[in-house]
N, C-alpha and C positions, 0 to 999 in steps of 0.2 A: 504494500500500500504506500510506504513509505516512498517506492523509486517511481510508483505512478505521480504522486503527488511531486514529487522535484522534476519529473519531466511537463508536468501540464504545465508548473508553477515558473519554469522558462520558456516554455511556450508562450505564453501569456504576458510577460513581463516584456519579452521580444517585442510583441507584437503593440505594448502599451507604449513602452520605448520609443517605436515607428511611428506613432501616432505624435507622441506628444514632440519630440525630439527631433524631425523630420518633417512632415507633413503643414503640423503647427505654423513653424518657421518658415515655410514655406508658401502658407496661405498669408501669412501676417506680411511678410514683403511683397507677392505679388501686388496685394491691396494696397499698400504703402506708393509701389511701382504707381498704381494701376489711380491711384487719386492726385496725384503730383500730375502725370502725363494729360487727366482729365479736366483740370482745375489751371493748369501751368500752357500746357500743349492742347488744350483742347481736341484730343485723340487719344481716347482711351484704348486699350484693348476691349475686344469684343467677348472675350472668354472666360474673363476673369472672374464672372459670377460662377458660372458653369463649371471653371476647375475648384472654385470656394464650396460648392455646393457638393460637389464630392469630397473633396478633402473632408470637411467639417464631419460627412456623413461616414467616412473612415475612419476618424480619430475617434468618434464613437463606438463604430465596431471593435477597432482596435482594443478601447478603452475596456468594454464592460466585460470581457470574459476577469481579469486583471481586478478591478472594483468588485468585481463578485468574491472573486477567490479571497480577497485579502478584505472581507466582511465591512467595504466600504460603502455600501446600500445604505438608507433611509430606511428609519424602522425606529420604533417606539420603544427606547431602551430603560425607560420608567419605568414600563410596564414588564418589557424580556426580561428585567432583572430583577424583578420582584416574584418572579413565577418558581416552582419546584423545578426542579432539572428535569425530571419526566416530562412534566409538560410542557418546556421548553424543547425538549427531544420530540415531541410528537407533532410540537410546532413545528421544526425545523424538517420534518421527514414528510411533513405535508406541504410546506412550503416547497422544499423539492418535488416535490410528483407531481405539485402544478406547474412549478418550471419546467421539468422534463415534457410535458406536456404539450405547452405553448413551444419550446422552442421546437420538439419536433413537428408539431406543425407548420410553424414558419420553417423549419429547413423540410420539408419535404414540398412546400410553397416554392421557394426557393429553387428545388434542385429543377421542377418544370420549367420555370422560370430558366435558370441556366441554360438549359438545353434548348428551350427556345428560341433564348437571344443568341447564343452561339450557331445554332442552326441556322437562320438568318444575316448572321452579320450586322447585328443592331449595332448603330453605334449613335455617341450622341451628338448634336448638334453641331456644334462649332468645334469643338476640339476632335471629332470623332472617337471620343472614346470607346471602348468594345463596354456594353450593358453587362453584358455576361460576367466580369470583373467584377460588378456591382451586385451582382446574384453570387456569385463567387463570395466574395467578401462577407453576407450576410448568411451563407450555407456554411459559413466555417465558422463564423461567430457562432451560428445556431449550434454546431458540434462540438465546439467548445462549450456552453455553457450546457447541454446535457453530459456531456463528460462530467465536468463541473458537479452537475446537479446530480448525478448518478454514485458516483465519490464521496460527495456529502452527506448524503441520505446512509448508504454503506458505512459509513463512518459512524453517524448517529447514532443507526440502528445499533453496532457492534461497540457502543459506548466510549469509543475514542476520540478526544477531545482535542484540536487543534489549538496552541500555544495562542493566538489573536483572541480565539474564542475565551479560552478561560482569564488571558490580561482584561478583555472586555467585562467581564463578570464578575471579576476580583478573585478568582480561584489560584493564582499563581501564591 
């Protein structure tokens, strides 16, 4: 369990990495480029919403397998941490099987999706980007965060307690 968890836990990190570290920086200059040229040159690029708009919607995918694992979610911790550990474990293992749920619906959304923008050669507007990328992107997030959710719940149910979990709870 231990070498699944170090392999997803850099997978994930990689990919939060590439988002924040790469992508980031790279919508922030374009913009930067792209309001001087329009303001200054009055000739903006034509694109630069269009690559904003995926980028942005990357650093999110990127983000969330990474925010999940490391129990950075929104959640009522007044309440999580006032409850018995049972009922926080049964919390936690049904919170999972609605994640596992949802994401595999969206990645199975997704994978037609994939195959159908590839099949065609969708691509997008002004930049041509290939769509399929963009189906890509969200069938691997969706597979990471069942992985994710699959792991945890496995985890819960066999009452093994991750070090965030228990600093969060005050159990260290």
């Amino acid at each position: 369990m231990k070498t699944l968890d170090r392999v997803y836990a850099a997978i994930t990190t990689v990919l939060d990495m590439l988002g924040g570290w790469v992508i980031l920086p790279a919508i922030s200059i374009l913009v930067m480029i792209d309001v001087v040229l329009r303001y200054v040159f009055n000739s903006p690029f034509i694109w630069t919403l269009e690559f904003s708009e995926w980028g942005l919607l990357l650093i999110f995918l990127f983000a969330l397998p990474e925010c999940t694992r490391v129990d950075g979610h929104i959640r009522m911790d007044l309440v999580i941490n006032h409850l018995p550990e049972r009922v926080c474990d049964f919390l936690s293992v049904a919170y999972c099987a609605v994640g596992i749920w949802i994401f595999y619906l969206l990645g199975r959304h997704e994978w037609d999706e994939f195959q159908f923008s590839y099949e065609l050669s969708r691509a997008t507007e002004y930049l041509g980007l290939p769509i399929w990328v963009h189906n890509l992107a969200m069938l691997m997030t969706s597979v990471l965060m069942g992985v994710f959710f699959i792991l945890h719940a496995i985890k819960r149910i066999l009452g093994i307690r991750s070090s965030e979990t228990s600093a969060v709870r005050g159990d260290l």
